[in-house]
Structure formats: structure tokens, C-alpha cells
C-alpha positions as CSV (number, residue, x, y, z in Angstrom):
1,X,-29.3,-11.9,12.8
2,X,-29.1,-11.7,16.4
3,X,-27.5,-9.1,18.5
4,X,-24.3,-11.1,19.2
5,X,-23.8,-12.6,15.9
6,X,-23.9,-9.2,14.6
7,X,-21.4,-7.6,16.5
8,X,-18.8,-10.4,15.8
9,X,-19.0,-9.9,12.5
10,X,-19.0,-6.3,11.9
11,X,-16.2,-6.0,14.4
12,X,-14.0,-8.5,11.9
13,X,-15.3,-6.3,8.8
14,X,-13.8,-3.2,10.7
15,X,-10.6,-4.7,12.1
16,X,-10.7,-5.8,8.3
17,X,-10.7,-2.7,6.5
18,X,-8.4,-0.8,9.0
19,X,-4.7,-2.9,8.1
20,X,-2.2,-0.1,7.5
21,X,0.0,-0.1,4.5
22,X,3.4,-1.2,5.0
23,X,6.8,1.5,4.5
24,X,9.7,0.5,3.2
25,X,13.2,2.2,3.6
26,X,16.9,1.6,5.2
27,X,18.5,3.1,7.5
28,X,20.8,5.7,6.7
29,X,22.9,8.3,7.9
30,X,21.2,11.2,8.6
31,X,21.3,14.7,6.6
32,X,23.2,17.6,7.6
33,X,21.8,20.0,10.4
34,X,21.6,22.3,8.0
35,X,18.8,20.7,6.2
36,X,16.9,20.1,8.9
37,X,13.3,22.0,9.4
38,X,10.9,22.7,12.3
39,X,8.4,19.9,12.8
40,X,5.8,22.9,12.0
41,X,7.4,23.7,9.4
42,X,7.6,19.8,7.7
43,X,4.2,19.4,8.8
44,X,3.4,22.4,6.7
45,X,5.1,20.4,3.4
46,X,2.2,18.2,3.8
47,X,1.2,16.8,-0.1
48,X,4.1,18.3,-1.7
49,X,5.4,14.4,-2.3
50,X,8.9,15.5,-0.8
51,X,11.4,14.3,1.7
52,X,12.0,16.7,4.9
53,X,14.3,16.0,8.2
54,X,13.1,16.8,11.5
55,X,14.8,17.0,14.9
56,X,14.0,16.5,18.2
57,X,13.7,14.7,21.9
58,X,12.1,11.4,21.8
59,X,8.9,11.9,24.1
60,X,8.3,8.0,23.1
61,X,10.3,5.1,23.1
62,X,10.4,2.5,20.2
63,X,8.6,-0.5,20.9
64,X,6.0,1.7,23.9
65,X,3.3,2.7,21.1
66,X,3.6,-0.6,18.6
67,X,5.2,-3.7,19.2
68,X,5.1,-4.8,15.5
69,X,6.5,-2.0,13.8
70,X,9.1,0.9,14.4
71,X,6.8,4.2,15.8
72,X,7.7,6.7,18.0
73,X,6.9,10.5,18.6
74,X,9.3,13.6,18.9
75,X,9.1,17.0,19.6
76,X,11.0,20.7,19.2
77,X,9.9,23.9,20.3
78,X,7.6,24.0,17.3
79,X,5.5,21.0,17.7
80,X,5.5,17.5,17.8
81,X,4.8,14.3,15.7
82,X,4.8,10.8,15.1
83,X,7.5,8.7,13.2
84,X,6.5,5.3,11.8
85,X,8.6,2.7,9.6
86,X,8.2,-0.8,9.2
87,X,11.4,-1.3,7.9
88,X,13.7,1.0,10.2
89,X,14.4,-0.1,13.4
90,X,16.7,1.5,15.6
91,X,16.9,1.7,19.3
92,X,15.4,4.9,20.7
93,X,14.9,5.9,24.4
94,X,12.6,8.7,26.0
95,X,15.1,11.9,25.6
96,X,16.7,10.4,23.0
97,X,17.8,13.5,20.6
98,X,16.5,11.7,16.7
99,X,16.9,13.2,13.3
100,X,14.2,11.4,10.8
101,X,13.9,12.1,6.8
102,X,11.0,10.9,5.2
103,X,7.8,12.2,3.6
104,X,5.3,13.4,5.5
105,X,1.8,11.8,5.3
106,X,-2.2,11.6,6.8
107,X,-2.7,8.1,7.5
108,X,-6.7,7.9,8.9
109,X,-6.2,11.2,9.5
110,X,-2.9,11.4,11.8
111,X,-0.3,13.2,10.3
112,X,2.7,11.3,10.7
113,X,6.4,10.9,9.4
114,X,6.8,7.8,7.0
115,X,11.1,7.9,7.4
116,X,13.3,6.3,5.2
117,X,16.2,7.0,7.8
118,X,16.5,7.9,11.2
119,X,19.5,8.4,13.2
120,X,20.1,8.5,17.3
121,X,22.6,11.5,18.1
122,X,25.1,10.5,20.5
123,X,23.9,13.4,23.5
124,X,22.6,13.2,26.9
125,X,18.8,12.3,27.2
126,X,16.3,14.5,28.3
127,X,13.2,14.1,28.8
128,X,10.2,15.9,28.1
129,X,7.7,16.9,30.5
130,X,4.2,17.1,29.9
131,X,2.2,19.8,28.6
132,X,-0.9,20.0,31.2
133,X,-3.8,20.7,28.8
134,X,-7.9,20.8,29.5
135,X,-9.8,18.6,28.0
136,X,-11.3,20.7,25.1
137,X,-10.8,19.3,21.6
138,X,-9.9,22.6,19.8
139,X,-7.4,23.0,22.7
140,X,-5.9,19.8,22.5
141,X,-6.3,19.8,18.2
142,X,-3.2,22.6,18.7
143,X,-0.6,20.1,19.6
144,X,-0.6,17.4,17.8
145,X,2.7,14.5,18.3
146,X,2.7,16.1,21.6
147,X,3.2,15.2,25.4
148,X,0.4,16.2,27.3
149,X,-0.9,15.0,30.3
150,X,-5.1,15.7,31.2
151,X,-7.3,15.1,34.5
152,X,-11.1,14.0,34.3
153,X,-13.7,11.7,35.3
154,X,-14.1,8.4,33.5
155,X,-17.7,9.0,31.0
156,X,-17.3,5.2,29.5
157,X,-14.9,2.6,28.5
158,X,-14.8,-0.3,26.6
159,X,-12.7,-2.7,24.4
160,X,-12.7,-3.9,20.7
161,X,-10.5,-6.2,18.6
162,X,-8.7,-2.8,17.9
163,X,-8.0,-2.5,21.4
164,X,-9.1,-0.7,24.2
165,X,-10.5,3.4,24.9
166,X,-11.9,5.0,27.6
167,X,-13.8,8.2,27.4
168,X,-12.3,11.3,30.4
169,X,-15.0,14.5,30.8
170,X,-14.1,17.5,32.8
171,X,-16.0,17.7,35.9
172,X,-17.3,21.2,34.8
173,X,-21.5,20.5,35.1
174,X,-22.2,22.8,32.5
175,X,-19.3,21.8,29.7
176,X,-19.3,18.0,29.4
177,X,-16.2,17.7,27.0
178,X,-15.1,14.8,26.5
179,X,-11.5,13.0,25.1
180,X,-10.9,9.6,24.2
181,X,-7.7,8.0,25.7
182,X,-6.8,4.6,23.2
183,X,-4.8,1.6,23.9
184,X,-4.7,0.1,20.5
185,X,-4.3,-4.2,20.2
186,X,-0.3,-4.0,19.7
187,X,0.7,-1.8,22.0
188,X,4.1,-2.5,23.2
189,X,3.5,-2.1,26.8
190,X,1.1,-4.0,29.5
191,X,-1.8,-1.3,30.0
192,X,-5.2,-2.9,31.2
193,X,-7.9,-0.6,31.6
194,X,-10.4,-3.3,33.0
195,X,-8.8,-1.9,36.4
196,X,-10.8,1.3,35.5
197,X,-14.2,2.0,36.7
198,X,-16.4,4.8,35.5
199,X,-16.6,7.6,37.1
200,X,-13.1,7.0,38.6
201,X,-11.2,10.0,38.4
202,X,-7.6,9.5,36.3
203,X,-4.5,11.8,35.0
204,X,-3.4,10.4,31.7
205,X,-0.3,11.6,30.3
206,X,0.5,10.5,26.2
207,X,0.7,11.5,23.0
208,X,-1.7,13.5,20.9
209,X,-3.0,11.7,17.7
210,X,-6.2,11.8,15.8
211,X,-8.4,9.6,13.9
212,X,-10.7,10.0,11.0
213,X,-12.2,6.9,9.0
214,X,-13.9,8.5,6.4
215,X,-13.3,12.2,5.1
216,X,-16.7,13.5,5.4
217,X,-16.4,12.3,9.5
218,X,-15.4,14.6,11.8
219,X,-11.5,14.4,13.3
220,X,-11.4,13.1,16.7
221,X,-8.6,13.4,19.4
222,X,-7.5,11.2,21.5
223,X,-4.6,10.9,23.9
224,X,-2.8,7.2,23.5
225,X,-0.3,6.2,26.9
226,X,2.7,4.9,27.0
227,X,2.8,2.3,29.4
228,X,1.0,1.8,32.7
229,X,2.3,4.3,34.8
230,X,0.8,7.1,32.4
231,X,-2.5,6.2,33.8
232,X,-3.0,6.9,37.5
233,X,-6.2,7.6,39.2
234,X,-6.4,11.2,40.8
235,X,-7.9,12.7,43.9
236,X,-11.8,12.5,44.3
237,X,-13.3,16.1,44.0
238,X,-14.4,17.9,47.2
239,X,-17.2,17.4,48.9
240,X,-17.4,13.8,48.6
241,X,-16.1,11.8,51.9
242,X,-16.5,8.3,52.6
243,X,-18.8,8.9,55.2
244,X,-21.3,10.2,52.3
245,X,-20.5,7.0,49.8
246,X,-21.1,4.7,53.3
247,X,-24.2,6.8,53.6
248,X,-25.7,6.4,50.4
249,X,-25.0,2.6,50.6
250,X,-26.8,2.2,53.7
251,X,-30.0,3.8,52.3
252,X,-29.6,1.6,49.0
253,X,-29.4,-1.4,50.7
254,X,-32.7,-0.3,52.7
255,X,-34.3,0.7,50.4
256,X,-34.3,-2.3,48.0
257,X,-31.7,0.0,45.3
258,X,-29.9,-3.3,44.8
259,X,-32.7,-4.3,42.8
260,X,-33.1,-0.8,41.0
261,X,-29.5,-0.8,40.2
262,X,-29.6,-4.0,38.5
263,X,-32.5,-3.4,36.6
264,X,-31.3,-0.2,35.5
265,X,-28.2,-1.8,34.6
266,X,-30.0,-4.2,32.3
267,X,-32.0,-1.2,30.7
268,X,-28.8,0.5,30.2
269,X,-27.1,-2.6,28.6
270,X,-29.5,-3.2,26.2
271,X,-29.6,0.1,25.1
272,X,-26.1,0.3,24.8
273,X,-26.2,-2.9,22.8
274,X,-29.0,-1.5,20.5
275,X,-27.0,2.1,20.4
276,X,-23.6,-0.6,18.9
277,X,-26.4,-3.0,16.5
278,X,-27.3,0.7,14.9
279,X,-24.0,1.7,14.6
280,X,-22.3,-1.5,13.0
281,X,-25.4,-1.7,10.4
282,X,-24.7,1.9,9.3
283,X,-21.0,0.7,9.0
284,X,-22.1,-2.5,6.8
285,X,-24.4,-0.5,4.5
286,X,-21.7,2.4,3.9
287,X,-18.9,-0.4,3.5
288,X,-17.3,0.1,0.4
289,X,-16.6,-3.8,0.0
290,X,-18.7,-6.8,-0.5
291,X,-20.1,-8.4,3.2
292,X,-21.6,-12.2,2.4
293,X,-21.9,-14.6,5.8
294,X,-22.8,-18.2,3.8
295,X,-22.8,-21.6,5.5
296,X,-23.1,-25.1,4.2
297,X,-23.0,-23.2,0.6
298,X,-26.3,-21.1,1.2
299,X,-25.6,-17.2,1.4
300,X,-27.2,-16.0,5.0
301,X,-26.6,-12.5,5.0
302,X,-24.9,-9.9,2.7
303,X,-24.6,-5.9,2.4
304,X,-25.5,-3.7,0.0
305,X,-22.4,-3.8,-1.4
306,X,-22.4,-7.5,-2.3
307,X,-25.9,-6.6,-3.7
308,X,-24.1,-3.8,-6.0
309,X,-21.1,-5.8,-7.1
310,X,-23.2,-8.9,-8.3
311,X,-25.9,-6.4,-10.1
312,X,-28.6,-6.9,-7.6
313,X,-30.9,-4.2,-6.8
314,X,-31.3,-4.9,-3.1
315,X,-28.8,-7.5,-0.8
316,X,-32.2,-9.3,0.6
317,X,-32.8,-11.0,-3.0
318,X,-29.2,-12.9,-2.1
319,X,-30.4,-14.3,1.3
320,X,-31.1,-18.1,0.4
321,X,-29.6,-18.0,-2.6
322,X,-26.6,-20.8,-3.4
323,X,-23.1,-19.3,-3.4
324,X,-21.8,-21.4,-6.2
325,X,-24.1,-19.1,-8.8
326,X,-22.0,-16.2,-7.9
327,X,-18.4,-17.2,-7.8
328,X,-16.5,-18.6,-10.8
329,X,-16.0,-22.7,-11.0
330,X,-12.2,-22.0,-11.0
331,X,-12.2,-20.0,-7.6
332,X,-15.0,-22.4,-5.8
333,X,-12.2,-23.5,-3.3
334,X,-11.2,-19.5,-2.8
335,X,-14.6,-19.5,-1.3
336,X,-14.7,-23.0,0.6
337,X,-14.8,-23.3,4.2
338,X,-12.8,-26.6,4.1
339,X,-10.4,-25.3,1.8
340,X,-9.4,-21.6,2.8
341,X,-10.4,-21.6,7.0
342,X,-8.5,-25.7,7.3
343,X,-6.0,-25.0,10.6
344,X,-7.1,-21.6,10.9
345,X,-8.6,-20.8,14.7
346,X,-12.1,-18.8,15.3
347,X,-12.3,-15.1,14.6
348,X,-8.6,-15.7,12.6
349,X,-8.1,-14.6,9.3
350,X,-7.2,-16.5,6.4
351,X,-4.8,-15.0,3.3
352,X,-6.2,-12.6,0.8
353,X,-6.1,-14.7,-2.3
354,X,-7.6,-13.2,-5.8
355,X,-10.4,-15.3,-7.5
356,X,-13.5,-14.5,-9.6
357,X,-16.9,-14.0,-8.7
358,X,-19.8,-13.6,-11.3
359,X,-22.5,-11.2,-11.5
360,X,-26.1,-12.1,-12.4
361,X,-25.4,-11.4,-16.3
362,X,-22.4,-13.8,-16.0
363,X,-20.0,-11.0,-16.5
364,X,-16.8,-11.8,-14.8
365,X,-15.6,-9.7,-11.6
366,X,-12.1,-9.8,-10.3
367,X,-12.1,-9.6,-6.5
368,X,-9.7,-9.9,-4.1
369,X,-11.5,-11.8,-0.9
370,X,-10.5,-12.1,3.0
371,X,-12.2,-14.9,5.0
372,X,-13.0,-16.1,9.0
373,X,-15.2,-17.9,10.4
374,X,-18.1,-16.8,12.5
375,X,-21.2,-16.9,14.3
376,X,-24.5,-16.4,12.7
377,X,-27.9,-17.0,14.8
378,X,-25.9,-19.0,17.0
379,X,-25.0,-21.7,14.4
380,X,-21.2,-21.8,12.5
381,X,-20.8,-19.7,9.4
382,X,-18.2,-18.6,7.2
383,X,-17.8,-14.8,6.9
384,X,-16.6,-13.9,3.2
385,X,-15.3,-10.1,2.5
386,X,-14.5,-9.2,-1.3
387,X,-13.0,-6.1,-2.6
388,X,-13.6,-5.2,-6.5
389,X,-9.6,-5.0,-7.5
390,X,-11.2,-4.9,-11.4
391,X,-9.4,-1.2,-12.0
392,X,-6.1,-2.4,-9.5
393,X,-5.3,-5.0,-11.8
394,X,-5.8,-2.6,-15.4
395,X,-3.4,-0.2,-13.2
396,X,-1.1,-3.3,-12.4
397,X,-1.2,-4.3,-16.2
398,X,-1.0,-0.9,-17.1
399,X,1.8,-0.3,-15.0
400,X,3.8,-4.0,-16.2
401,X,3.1,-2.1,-19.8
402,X,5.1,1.2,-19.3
403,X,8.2,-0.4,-17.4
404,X,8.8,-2.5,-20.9
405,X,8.3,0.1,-23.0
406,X,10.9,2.9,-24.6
407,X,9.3,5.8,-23.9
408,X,10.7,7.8,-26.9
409,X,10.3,4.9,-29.8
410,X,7.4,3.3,-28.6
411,X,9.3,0.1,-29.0
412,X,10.4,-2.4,-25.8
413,X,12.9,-1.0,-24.3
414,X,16.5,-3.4,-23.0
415,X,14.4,-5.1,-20.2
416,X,11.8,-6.2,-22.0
417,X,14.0,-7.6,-25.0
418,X,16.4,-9.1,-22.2
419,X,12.6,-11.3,-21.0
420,X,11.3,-11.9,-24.2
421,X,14.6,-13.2,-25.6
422,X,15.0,-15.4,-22.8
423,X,11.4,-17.1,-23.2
424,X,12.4,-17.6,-27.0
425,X,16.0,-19.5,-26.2
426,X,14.3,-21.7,-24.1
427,X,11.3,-22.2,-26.9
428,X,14.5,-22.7,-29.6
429,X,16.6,-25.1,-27.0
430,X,13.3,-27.5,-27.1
431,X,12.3,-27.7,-30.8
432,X,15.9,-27.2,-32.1
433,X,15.8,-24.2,-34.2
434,X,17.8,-21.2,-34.3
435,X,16.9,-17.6,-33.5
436,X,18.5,-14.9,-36.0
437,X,19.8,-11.7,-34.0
438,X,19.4,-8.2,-35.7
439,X,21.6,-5.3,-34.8
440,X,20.9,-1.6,-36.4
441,X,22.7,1.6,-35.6
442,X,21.6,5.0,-36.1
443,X,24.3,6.5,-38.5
444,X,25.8,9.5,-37.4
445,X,23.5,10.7,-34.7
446,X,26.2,12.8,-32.9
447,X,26.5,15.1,-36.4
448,X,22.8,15.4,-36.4
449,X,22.5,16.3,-32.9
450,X,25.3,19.1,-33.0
451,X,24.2,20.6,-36.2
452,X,20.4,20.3,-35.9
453,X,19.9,19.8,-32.2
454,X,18.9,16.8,-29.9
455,X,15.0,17.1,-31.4
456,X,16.3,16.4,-34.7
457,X,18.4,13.3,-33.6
458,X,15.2,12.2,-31.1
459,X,13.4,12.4,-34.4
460,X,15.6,10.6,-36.5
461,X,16.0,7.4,-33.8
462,X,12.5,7.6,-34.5
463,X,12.4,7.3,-37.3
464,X,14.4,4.3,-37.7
465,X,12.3,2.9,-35.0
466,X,9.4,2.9,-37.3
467,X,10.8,1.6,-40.1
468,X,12.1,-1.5,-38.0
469,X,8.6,-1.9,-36.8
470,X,7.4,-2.1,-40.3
471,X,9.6,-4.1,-41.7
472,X,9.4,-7.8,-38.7
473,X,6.7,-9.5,-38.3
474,X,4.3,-9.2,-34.7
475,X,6.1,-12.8,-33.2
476,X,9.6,-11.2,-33.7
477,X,11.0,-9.5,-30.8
478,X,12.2,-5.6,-31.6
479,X,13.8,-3.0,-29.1
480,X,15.4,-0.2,-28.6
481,X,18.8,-1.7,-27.2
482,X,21.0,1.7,-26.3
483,X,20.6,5.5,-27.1
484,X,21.3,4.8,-31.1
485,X,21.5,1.0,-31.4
486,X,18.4,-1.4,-32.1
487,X,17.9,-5.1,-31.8
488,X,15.4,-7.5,-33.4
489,X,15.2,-11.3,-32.5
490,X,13.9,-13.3,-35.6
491,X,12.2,-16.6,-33.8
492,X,11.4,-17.9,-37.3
493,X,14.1,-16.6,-39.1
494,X,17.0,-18.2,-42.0
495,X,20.1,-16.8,-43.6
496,X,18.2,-15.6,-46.7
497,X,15.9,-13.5,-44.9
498,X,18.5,-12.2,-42.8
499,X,20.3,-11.0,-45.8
500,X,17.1,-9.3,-46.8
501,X,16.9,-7.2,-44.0
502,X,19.6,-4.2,-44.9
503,X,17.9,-3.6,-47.8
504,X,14.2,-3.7,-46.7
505,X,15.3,-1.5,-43.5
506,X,16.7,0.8,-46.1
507,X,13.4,1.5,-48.3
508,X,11.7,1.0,-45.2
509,X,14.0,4.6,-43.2
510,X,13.2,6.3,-47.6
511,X,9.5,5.5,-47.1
512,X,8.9,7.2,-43.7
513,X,11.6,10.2,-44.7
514,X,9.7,13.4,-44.9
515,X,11.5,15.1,-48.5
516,X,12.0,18.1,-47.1
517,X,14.3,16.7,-43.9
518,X,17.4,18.7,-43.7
519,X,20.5,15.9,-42.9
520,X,20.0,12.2,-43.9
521,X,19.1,9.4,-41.9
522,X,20.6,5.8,-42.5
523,X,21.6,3.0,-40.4
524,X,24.1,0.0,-40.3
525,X,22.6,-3.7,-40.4
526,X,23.7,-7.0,-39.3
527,X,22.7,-10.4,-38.7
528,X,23.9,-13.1,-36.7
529,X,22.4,-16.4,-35.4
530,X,22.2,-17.2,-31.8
531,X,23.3,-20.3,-30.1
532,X,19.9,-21.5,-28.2
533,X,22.9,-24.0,-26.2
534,X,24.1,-20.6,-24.4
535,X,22.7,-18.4,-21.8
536,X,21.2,-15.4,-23.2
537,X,24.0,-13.0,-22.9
538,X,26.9,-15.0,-23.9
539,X,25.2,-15.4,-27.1
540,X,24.5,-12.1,-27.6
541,X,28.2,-11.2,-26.8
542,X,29.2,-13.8,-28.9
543,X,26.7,-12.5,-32.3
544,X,27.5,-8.8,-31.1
545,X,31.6,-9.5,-31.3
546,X,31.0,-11.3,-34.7
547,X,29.2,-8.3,-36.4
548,X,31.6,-6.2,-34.9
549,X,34.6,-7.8,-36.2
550,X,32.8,-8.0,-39.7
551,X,32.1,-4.1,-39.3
552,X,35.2,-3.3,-38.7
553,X,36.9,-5.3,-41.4
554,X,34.2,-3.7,-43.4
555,X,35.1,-0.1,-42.9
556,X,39.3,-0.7,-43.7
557,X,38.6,-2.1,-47.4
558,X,36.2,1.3,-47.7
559,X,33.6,-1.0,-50.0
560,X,30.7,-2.4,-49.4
561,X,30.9,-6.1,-49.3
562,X,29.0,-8.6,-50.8
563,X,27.5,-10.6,-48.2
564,X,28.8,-14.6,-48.1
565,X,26.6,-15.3,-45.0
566,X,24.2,-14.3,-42.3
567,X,26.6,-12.8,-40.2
568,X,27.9,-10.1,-43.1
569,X,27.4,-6.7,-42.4
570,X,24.6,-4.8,-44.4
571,X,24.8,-0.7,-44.7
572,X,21.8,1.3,-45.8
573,X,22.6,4.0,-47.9
């Protein structure tokens, strides 16, 4: 890989891996005063997963630091910090006074506010001035979301698909400190540093933030602007006159230093350049995700990573290799230049789809994969990156499972019966059947919960929950409707197993009674078919008002009926 080709692409891989997670939220009106806390005192809250409100003057506008999403900074007499949304937008000014609620978070190491609300007050702006500061990071680490402003000498520059930095030192000769002042990609104001030479001497004024892209690196702290006219060059230190610079030019042109100059230049780009090839292979090999550049279906290059997640001892045994023995037949076009990059520019990337790769024992590997195109040893290539999302989708799953589940039964809860029932009407509407609905209630559950307490009557709806359980078969649908009411969908069911079902619930709740329980546990049955022609919950209102009325009648002539159809009335016990 040549020098070129691989900064391209380990500056998409980092521009990759660094796309911020979206917040959510409304806005609202904000809380009391009386609620409100000290910035250092919210900031303190940090990781106890609860919602604080903060107050204070605006030192930045919305819109200055992002133009794609909603993040400003305020500050009180304690300290200062940023505010970020995606979701909230309102209009805020320099000196605007803002009240924000939301949780406070570390997002690459920047503790900011994620708000669900924030509110403008209706008072006079005023603005903040600037703290003047040295540059000194442990200095400049003690006021974090702050306004500062800092003078020093321009050490380096440069400019990324991130944005754009430029390194200030203090012009003490013995200290060389040095801070990092960042103009990020989608900053909402016009700030070009390219008008910025080294050496030039500047006075910045922004905000502090900090960065940190892994947790064993060390914090750094940079200063980010606001808009232009927080960057300004400064005086030039004493001691230096023009006469000395014309000086100095004179003898460089006599003495042939044009030609020194340049080649030092060279010797100092090239270094540079091997200093940033160093740096962007240590970030490749640490890279948590799979790296593959392929072209014309060959694999070219790949990380260790790739090497690791197809069970490869080393990445150089995939060089060569075809990527069609790697990736699953159904997610070839997931992978295809043609397919995934068609109408996409250069350097742009295409949607994260999820496909399937395979390993080298042909075990499947669920991946989630980001493409762009690229340059490798000067020739068009497809850059591929893959993230293992095997244990995110058995937490998805896993997650899907608990929200249609009753927590207490162990049976599916209202939402899951509402689904499943609604799959099985459509299923009955096309082969012309006719589901049979099942409604059980707990008898007597308040008695049992004033005379025994709510464990007992906790224990009791279980009970009855595990005696329906036992009692349908795996394709019929059973939940736990309300606090002491059931319901069972029969897909395959008739009228004479319907009428079955009070009595086989009934030595089902004897068989799992312990003999020693203290009050008695039974349950009122019914049965009623459900009209596949209706929507789901007409027919259920429909069966529901039919064993109701039968219920009812049941209960005035004090006997038990003998049933005449599906839709009588069973009671156990």
C-alpha cells in the first residue's frame, strides 16, 4: 500500500467509527427554579442515570458549534458545559439566560448535557466574557464548558475529514505546552484556518472541551471557536522588527537558503508523512472492527481484525484470497461494488445494511458492514468495514422476548396476544376456519389478597397460569389478558373441545394445588368462537359480551348450567 492510498483509507475508517449516537427528547417547559442545581454540582451526578436542570448565560449560540444538530455551551458561577440534542431545537443567542434538564453524560470523553428540554427565559442578554487562561493543560482541564480566551504561537496545523486543528505553544523557551484549537467538519460558522501560518502568533477565544478515543488514551484539551472573529492574530513578541525579518531574507537569498529551505521542507514532509503512515497503521491494527479493501472480487488488504473475525491467524493469509469464500451467497450484493457504491460519489458512504459473512469453518457471522470506495496503489478499490453485531442482535432478540412477556406468569402478556391473534385471523380469513376464544378468571382474588396478602393472590394467578399452560397445546396462543383474567386462542379448535376445557382447567388448578394451601383457588371458563370476517377487536368485544351475558344469566338462576354450546359458561369448582 502506498503512502497516499493509505491515508485515504484509514482516514474513512476513523471518520467511520467516530458517528455520534443520536438523542431523542421534546421540548418542554422547564422545571421549577427550585430544582435547579449548579453546573458543578450536575456534573458531579455524573453515572447516576438521572435527570438534573441546570441554569445559566449562553456563552454559545445554537447553530455556531454544529450546524446539524442542536449544541450549545452555558455557564454559572460554578462552571460551565455543553448541551447537545438532536431533537430539541430552540433558538438561543450569546447571553441568552437557558434552563436544560437532561442526563448528564461522557460522550469520547466530554462531559456533556444530553437534554430532553430546554427553555429560553424571557431576560436581558448578557454576555460572557472570557476567562484569560495560559496555555497549560491541568490549568485549562479546571474549566471545562467554559469561555476562555488563550495567546500563543502556532506549533502546527492541519486538516482532516473531521475538520480542521491547529496546535498554539506558549512562547516560554523552556515550557513548550501546547493546546489544540479544533474546527470540526459541521461547524456552523465560516472559520478557515488555511489563512494561518505557523509560527503566526493568534488569541483564540472558545469553549473548553476534551477528547478521548479510547479509555486507556490520555484526555486532551482543546479550545473549539465560535466563528471567525474568535481567531485573530496577535502582536509579534519583542525583539523582532521588520528590519531583522528583511535582514535575514537578504542573507537567504545570498546564500543559496532557497534551496536549503526547500529541501528541508521535503525532509520534513516526508517525515511527517511517515510520522501519519505509523500512526494510521497502529489505528488499523487496534481497530476493533473488520478493515477488507477488495477490488474486482480479490481481497487487497485487510486488518487484523478481519483476520480474527473470519478465524485466521494473521490478515496477510487473506491478501489474494476471493471475497466470495468469506461472505454468505445471500449477502454477495451487500458486498458488491456495482450493487451497494451505484450513484454514490468517491470517499461517500453508502448505508449500513446487515448481511452475513462466513468464517473459514463455515460458521455463520452476522455483521453489520459500511462501504466507499477508494484508492489502493493508485488503482480503484472498494473499501468494506464490518462490525460483529452477533451479541447486538441476541440482545435485540432478547430484548423483543421480555417486552411480550408477563413478567409475573411467564405467559405473553396483552401485547403479544393482541400480535399473535392478529397473524391467526388473517391465517383463519384465508383457509376458512374458525378460531375458538378462551376467557378464565381468577375467582375471588380480592378475598385472597385481603385475608392472605398480595403474595398469596400473586401466587394463586400463578397458579392458574400454569395450569392453562398445561392444559393447550404449543400452536394455541395463551396470555395473561388483565390483573386476574386469561385468554387463550384455540387456532385448531371445535365446540366439543371447547366444552372440554372447564373441566380439564379444573383438574389441571387440583393437580398443581399444594394440599396444605390455606384459601382455594378456582376460576371461571368460557368459550366463544371468533369471527375471522372482523377486525381483531370487534371480535373479541363481540365473544367477550357473549360470555358475559351468559355469565351473568348464569349467576341469577344460582346453578350451574349444562352447556348447550360453545359459548356456555363453564365454572371450576
Amino acid at each position: 500500500m502506498n503512502s497516499r492510498s493509505f491515508v485515504v483509507i484509514t482516514a474513512f475508517v476513523s471518520t467511520a467509527i467516530a458517528i455520534p449516537a443520536a438523542v431523542s427528547g421534546q421540548v418542554a417547559v422547564a422545571p421549577s427554579r427550585g430544582s435547579t442545581l449548579s453546573i458543578a454540582h450536575a456534573i458531579a451526578l455524573q453515572g447516576a442515570g438521572r435527570d438534573v436542570t441546570v441554569a445559566g448565560r449562553a456563552v454559545v449560540g445554537s447553530g455556531q458549534l454544529q450546524s446539524s444538530a442542536f449544541d450549545i455551551a452555558i455557564q454559572d458561577g460554578s462552571g460551565g458545559i455543553r448541551i447537545f440534542s438532536r431533537s430539541t431545537q430552540p433558538v438561543v443567542h450569546v447571553g441568552d439566560s437557558v434552563v436544560a434538564t437532561g442526563k448528564i453524560k461522557s460522550y469520547r470523553g466530554n462531559i456533556e448535557l444530553a437534554a430532553t428540554r430546554v427553555e429560553v427565559a424571557n431576560a436581558p442578554r448578557r454576555p460572557v466574557l472570557p476567562l484569560d487562561l495560559p496555555i497549560e493543560q491541568a490549568v485549562i482541564a479546571r474549566h471545562p464548558g467554559q469561555l476562555i480566551r488563550v495567546h500563543g504561537r502556532v506549533a502546527g496545523f492541519g486538516r482532516s475529514e473531521g475538520g480542521q486543528y491547529l496546535r498554539l505553544r506558549d512562547d516560554s523557551p523552556t515550557t513548550h505546552r501546547i493546546l489544540t484549537v479544533w474546527v470540526p467538519a459541521n461547524h456552523g460558522a465560516s472559520i478557515d484556518l488555511a489563512r494561518i501560518r505557523e509560527r503566526d502568533s493568534l488569541i483564540v477565544v472558545g469553549v473548553v472541551t476534551s477528547y478521548q478515543d479510547n479509555a486507556e488514551d490520555p484526555v486532551v484539551w482543546q479550545v473549539v471557536p465560535r466563528d471567525a472573529a474568535d481567531v485573530q492574530k496577535g502582536l509579534e513578541p519583542s525583539g523582532r522588527s521588520a528590519r531583522t525579518v528583511w535582514i535575514a531574507l537578504l542573507v537567504s537569498i545570498i546564500t543559496g537558503g532557497l534551496l536549503a529551505l526547500a529541501r528541508l521542507g521535503t525532509r520534513r514532509q516526508l517525515r511527517t508523512l511517515r510520522e501519519t503512515e505509523a500512526r494510521y497503521a497502529q489505528i488499523l491494527a487496534l481497530l476493533p472492527d473488520a478493515v477488507i479493501v477488495h477490488a474486482h472480487g480479490d481481497i487487497l488488504f485487510t486488518n487484523p481484525a478481519a483476520a480474527e473475525l473470519l478465524g485466521l491467524p494473521s490478515e496477510q493469509t487473506l491478501a489474494g484470497q476471493p471475497l466470495a469464500r468469506y461472505v454468505h451467497p445471500d449477502a454477495l450484493s451487500s458486498f458488491s461494488e456495482d450493487e451497494a457504491l451505484r450513484g454514490t460519489p468517491p470517499f461517500a458512504r453508502a448505508p449500513r445494511p446487515r448481511a452475513r459473512m462466513l468464517d473459514t469453518a463455515g460458521n455463520v457471522v452476522d455483521v453489520e458492514v459500511t462501504m466507499s470506495r477508494c484508492v489502493y496503489h493508485d488503482r480503484p478499490a472498494t473499501l468494506v468495514l464490518a462490525r460483529d453485531i452477533t451479541a447486538q442482535l441476541r440482545y435485540e432478540r432478547d430484548l423483543h422476548a421480555l417486552a411480550l412477556v408477563d413478567e409475573l406468569t411467564g405467559l405473553q402478556n396483552r401485547r403479544a396476544f393482541t400480535l399473535f391473534a392478529e397473524q391467526e385471523l388473517a391465517r383463519a380469513r384465508r383457509h376458512g376456519s374458525t378460531p375458538v376464544l378462551v376467557f378464565a378468571d381468577l375467582d375471588r382474588l380480592k378475598q385472597i389478597n385481603d385475608e392472605h396478602g398480595h403474595a398469596a393472590g400473586d401466587a394463586a394467578i400463578r397458579l392458574v397460569a400454569s395450569a392453562l399452560r398445561s392444559i393447550f397445546r404449543e400452536t394455541d396462543i395463551v396470555a395473561r389478558w388483565s390483573g386476574d383474567e386469561f385468554v387463550a386462542l384455540m387456532v385448531d379448535g371445535s365446540g366439543e373441545a371447547a366444552l372440554l376445557i372447564a373441566g380439564r382447567l379444573e383438574a389441571a388448578i387440583a393437580t398443581h394445588t399444594p394440599y396444605d394451601l390455606p384459601y382455594v383457588v378456582s376460576a371461571s371458563v368460557g368459550a366463544s368462537p371468533l369471527d375471522p370476517a372482523l377486525p381483531l377487536r370487534d371480535a373479541m368485544e363481540r365473544a367477550d359480551a357473549e360470555l358475559y351475558a351468559q355469565k351473568k344469566r348464569n349467576r341469577r338462576s344460582k346453578i350451574r348450567p349444562t352447556p348447550i354450546g360453545i359459548d356456555a359458561v363453564q365454572h371450576v369448582r
